[in-house]
Backbone bond lengths (Angstrom), bond angles and torsions (degrees), N, CA, C in turn:
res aa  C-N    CA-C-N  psi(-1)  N-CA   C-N-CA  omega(-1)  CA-C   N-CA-C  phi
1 X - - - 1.473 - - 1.523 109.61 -
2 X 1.158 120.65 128.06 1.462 130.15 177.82 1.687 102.91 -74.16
3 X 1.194 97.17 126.51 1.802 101.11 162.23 1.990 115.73 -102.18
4 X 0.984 96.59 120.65 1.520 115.74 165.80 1.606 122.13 -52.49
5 X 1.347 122.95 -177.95 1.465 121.73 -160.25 1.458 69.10 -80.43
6 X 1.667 123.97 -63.87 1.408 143.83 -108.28 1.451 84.15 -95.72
7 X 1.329 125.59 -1.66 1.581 114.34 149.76 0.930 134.52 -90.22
8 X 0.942 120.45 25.37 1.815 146.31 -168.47 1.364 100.71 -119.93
9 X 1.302 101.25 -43.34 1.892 112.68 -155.83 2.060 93.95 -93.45
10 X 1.254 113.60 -43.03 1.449 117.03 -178.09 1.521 113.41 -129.07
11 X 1.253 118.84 96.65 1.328 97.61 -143.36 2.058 81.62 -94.95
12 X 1.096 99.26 -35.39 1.773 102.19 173.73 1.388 107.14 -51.80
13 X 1.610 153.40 -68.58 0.961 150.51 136.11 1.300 123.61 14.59
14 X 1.360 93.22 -53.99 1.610 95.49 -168.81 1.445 111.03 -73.45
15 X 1.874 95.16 -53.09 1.631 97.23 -174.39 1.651 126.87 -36.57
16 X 1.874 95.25 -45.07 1.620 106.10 -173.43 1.668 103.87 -74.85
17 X 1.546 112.80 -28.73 1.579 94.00 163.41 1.367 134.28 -58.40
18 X 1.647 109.93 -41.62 1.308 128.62 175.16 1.462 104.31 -42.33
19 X 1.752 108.41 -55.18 1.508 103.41 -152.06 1.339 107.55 -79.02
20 X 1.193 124.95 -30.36 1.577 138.59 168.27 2.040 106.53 -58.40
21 X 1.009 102.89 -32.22 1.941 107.43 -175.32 1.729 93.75 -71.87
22 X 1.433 120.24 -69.10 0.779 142.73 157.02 1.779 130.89 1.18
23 X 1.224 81.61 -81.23 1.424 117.02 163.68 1.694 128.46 100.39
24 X 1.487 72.35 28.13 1.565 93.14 -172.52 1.706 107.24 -94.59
């Protein structure tokens, strides 16, 4: 899985984006 800047910067954000992109 590639990590983004903005997972650095939001890393909570990101996760629930991830898991929602995801679809997990």
């Amino acid at each position: 899985m590639s990590l983004s800047p903005f997972h650095l910067a939001i890393p909570v954000y990101d996760l629930a984006a991830t898991r929602h992109f995801y679809g997990e």
